[in-house]
N, C-alpha and C positions, 0 to 999 in steps of 0.2 A: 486235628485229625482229618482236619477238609480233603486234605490233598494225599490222603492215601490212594487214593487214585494213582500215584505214581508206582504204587509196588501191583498195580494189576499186569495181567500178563504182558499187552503190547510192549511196556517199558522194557523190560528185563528183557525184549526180542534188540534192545540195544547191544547186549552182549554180540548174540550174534551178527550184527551189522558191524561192530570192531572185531570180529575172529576171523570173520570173513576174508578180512583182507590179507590175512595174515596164515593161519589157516583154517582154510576153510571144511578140511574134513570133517572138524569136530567138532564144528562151531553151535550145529544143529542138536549134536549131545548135549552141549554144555550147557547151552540155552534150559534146552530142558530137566537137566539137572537142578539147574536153579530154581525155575518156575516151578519144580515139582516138590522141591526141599522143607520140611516142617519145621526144620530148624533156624528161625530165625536169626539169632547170635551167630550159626555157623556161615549164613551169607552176609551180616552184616561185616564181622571179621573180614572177608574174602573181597568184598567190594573195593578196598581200597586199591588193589592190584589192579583191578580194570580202570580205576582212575587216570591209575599212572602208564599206564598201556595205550589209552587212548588218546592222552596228551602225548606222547613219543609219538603215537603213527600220525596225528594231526600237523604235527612238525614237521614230519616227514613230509606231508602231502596237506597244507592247508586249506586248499580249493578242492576237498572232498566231501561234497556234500554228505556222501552216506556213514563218515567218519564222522561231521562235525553232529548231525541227528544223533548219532551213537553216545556224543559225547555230553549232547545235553540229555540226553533221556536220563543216561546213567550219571550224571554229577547230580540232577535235579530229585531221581529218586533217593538220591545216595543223603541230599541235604535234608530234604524232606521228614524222610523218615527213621535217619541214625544217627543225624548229628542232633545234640541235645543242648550245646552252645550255641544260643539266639543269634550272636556277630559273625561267628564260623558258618554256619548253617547259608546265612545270607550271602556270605564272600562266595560259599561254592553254588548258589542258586542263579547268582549274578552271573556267573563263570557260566554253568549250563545255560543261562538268556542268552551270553553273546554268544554262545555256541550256535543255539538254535536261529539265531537274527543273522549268524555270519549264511549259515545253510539257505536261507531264506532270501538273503540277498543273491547269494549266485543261483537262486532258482529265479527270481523276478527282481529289477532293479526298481521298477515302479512300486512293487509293496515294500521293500525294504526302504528308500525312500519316505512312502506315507508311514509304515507303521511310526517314525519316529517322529508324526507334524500333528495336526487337526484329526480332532478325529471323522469328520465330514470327509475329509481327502483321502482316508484312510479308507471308509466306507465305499468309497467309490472308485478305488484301488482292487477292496476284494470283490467288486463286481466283474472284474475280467477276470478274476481268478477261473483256473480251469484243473480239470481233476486232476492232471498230472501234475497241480502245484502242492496237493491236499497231504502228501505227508511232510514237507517241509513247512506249511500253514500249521497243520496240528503240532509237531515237533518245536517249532519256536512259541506257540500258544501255548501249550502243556506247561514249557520252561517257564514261560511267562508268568500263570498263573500260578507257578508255585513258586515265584520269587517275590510275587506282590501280597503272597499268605505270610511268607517269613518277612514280608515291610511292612505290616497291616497298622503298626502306628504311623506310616508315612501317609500324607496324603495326598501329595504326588502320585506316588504308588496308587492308594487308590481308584485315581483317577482314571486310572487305565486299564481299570474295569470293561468299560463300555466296549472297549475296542477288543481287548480278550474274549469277550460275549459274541462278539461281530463277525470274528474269527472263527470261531467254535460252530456259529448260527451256517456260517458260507461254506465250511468244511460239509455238515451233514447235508447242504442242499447238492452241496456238488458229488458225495457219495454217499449218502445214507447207510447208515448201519459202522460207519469206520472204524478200525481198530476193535472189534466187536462190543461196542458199546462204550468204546475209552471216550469220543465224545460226546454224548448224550451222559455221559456222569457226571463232566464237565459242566456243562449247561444245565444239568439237572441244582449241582450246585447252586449257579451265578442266579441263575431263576429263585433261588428257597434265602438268597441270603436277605432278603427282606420282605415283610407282609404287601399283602395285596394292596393295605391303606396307603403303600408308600412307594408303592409302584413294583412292588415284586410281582412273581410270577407263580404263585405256590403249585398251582395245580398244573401248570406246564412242568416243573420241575417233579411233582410226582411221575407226571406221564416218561418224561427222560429216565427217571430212574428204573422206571418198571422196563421203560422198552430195552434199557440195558440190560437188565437180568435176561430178560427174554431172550436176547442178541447174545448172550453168551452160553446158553444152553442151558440156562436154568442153574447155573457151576457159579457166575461169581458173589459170593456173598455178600462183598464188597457193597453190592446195587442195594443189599437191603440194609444194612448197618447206614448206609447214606442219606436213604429213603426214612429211619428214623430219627437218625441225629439233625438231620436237614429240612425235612418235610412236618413230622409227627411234630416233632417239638414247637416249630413256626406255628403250626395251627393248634397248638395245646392240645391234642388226641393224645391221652397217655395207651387207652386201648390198643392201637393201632402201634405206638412205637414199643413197647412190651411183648408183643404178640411179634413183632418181627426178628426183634434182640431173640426170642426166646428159640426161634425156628433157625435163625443163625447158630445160634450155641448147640442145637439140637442136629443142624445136619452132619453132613459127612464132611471133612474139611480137604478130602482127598480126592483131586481132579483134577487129569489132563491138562496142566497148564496154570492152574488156579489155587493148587496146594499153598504157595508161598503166601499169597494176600488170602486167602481164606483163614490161614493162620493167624493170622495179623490180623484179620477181620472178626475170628471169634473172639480173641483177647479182647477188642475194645469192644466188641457187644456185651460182654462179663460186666464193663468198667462204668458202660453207659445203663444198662439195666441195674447197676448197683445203686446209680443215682436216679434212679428215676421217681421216684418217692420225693426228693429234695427238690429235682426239678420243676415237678406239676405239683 
């Protein structure tokens, strides 16, 4: 469930970055239809048309950056969180990577370059980074991160960790707050996937997740369902991960933007307070 992150709002603004081109009147509705939808089943069904909508206009136009971002937002949430075949999942997470590496490269050839050598050269690739690179950097990162949760028995894959951290780390320095907290969830993650004894980051990862809630208007659920499967657990506070499951289940799941993953976000608050007994 790490990378539920992919069904919060920014992603699903991938519809609208493929309608756009195409047409752009309704693009803004549509978007919002989606984002605002309770019925999960009825957008998973529906996703696969924008799959294949996005791969025809990238055909069309392969040197477009703001189609190829569209294409990995949407393949990557698409894998993420509706395909339930482990080998499928991954073919289409791989497919959204190169999506997001091809956007990446016609934004800067020097990070598309590093992203794929050392990760030293890499580090010091995204120190020229500059804010006009910051949604093709989060869009190939995003893709990344959620193709290395669906390889998490590779360790190749995970080795490429460090550099998705590094990414996520130069995104917020260079715009604070992005995607209204899409990356501070990110890093809230990479920061809580190990104890402090072992070089994690727990309590920076709490502060990420909070500053994300905050950055979202207090609307995405998502920050606190992250904050206990992520954080509370790491540090064995049943307290604390109880109490936030519970105020998840408890709010409104109907907001501006936030309807779709709030749904999805109380479901697994239900699934994770059910085990929490077994857990601690």
């Amino acid at each position: 469930m790490t990378f539920l992150i992919l069904l919060s709002s920014g992603w699903w603004m991938g519809c609208s970055a493929l309608m756009s081109s195409a047409t752009s009147g309704i693009a803004g509705n549509l978007t919002s239809a989606v984002l605002n939808q309770d019925d999960v089943i009825l957008v998973q069904d529906g996703a696969p048309a924008y799959l294949i909508a996005v791969d025809g206009l990238i055909e069309g136009d392969p040197n477009n950056q703001m189609l190829l971002l569209a294409g990995a937002r949407l393949y990557s949430a698409y894998a993420s969180a509706f395909v339930p075949d482990r080998e499928r999942a991954s073919r289409l997470a791989a497919k959204a990577m190169n999506f997001g590496w091809r956007a990446l490269c016609l934004r800067s050839s020097t990070l598309c370059e590093a992203s794929q050598g050392r990760f030293v050269d890499f580090e010091m690739a995204l120190a020229s980074a500059r804010k006009k690179d910051v949604p093709a950097l989060f869009g190939y990162g995003a893709a990344w991160a959620g193709w290395i949760q669906l390889n998490s028995g590779d360790w190749n894959a995970i080795a490429d960790l460090p550099k998705v951290q590094a990414l996520m780390e130069r995104v917020l320095v260079l715009e604070p707050g992005y995607d209204a907290g899409g990356a501070d969830l990110y890093l809230g993650v990479l920061y809580t996937l190990r104890p402090a004894s072992l070089g994690g980051k727990p309590d920076l990862g709490r502060e990420c997740f909070e500053r994300a809630f905050q950055l979202s208007g207090e609307k995405n659920l998502l920050a606190k369902v992250l904050l206990a499967d992520q954080y509370a657990k790491l540090v064995f506070d049943q307290p604390l991960h109880d109490r936030l499951l519970r105020e998840v289940i408890e709010a409104d799941p109907v907001a501006p933007g936030y309807t779709l993953s709030n749904t999805v976000a109380q479901k697994t608050a239900r699934e994770l307070l059910a085990e929490s007994n077994d857990y601690f």
